[in-house]
N, C-alpha and C positions, 0 to 999 in steps of 0.2 A: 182563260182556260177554255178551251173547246170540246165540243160536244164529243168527241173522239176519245181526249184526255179524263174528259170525267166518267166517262163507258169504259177506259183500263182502270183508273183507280177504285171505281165501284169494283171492279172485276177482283184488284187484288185485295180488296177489303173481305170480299166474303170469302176465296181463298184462304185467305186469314186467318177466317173466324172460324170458315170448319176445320183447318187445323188447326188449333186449338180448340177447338171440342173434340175431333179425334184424339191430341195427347190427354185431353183432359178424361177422357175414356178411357184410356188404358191406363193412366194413374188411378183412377177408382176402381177398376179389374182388376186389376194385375199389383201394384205397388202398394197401395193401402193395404191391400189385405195380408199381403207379406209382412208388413210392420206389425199389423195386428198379431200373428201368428205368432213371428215373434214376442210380441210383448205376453202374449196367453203363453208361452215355454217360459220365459223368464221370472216370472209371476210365480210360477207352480211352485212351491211349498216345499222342501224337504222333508222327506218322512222322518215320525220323530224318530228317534235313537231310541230302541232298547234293549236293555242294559241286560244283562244275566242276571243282578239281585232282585229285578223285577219278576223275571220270567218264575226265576227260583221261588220268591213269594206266590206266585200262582201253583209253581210245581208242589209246594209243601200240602197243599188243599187237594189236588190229584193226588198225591201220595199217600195221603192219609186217610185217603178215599178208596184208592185201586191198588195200593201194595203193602200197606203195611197188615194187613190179614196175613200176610206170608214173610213178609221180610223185617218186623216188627216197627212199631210206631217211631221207636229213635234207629231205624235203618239196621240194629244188630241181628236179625234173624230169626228166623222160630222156625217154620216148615221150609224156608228158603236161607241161601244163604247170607249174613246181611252186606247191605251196600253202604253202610257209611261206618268209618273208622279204621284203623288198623288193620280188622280182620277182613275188610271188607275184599271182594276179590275182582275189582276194577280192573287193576292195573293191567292183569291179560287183554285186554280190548285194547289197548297204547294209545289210541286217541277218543275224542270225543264224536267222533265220524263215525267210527268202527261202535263206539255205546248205544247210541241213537238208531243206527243201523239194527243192531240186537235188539233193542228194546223195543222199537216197532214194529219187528217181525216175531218175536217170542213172547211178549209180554203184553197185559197180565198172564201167567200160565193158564187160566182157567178160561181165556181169551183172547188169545194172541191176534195183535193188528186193532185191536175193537177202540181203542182211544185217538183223538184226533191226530193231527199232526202238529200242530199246535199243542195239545196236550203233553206230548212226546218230548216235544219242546223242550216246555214245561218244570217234566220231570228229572229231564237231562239236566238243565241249569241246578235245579235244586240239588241233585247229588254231587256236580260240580263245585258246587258250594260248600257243602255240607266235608264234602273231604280233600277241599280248599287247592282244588285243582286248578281255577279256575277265582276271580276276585269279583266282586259283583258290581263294581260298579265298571266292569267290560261290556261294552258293547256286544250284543248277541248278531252274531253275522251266521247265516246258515255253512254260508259259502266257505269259510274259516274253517270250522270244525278239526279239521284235520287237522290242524295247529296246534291244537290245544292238545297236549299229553299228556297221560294219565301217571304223574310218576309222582 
């Protein structure tokens, strides 16, 4: 082999080599991290599931706390009128969109708007419950509400 032959093969040896250090470049820029990315979305957890009888069990502690001075302790009424049973006067709101709507914008009377939304929540579930609109072990979807009818 002559001096000639070993000056191109050295030549295309390090050709070579920086390509392959150039793909090996942009596989560490560019494609690993893509994998990565992926694998951190895939990983991510599903939020748990909660249920209306859960919410409902919070909403009974709100209730007992911010409405029953008006609407009485078992939902029958005293200065307001009551919200759970028979008498209660639900049904005109038809959905649970349209309750939750009212309840956060009117309610408590002596405060209207002042409980979370969450709270709201809450309270919703627990009357949904209570005059079995609605079963507890449902899934609580905001985005739903509408669905659910008051009848």
């Amino acid at each position: 082999m002559g001096f000639g032959n070993r000056h191109r093969l050295a030549r295309r040896l390090k050709v070579a080599q920086v390509q392959r250090v150039i793909v090996l470049r942009w596989m560490i820029y560019t494609v690993f991290p893509l994998f990565l990315l992926a694998g951190v979305f895939a990983c991510r957890a599903a939020p748990p599931i909660v249920t209306i009888g859960q919410l409902a069990e919070k909403g009974a502690t709100v209730y007992s706390n911010r409405c029953a001075k008006c609407h009485g302790a078992d939902g029958q009424g005293l200065l307001a009128p009551p919200l759970i049973g028979e008498t209660a006067g639900l049904k005109k709101y038809e959905t649970a969109q349209n309750l939750l709507t009212y309840l956060s914008s009117s309610m408590p009377f002596d405060a209207p708007g002042s409980l979370s939304t969450e709270e709201y929540s809450d309270v919703l579930s627990y009357l949904l419950l209570q005059n079995q609109f609605a079963s507890g072990g449902v899934e609580f979807k905001q985005n739903e509400l509408s669905h659910i009818l008051l009848k």
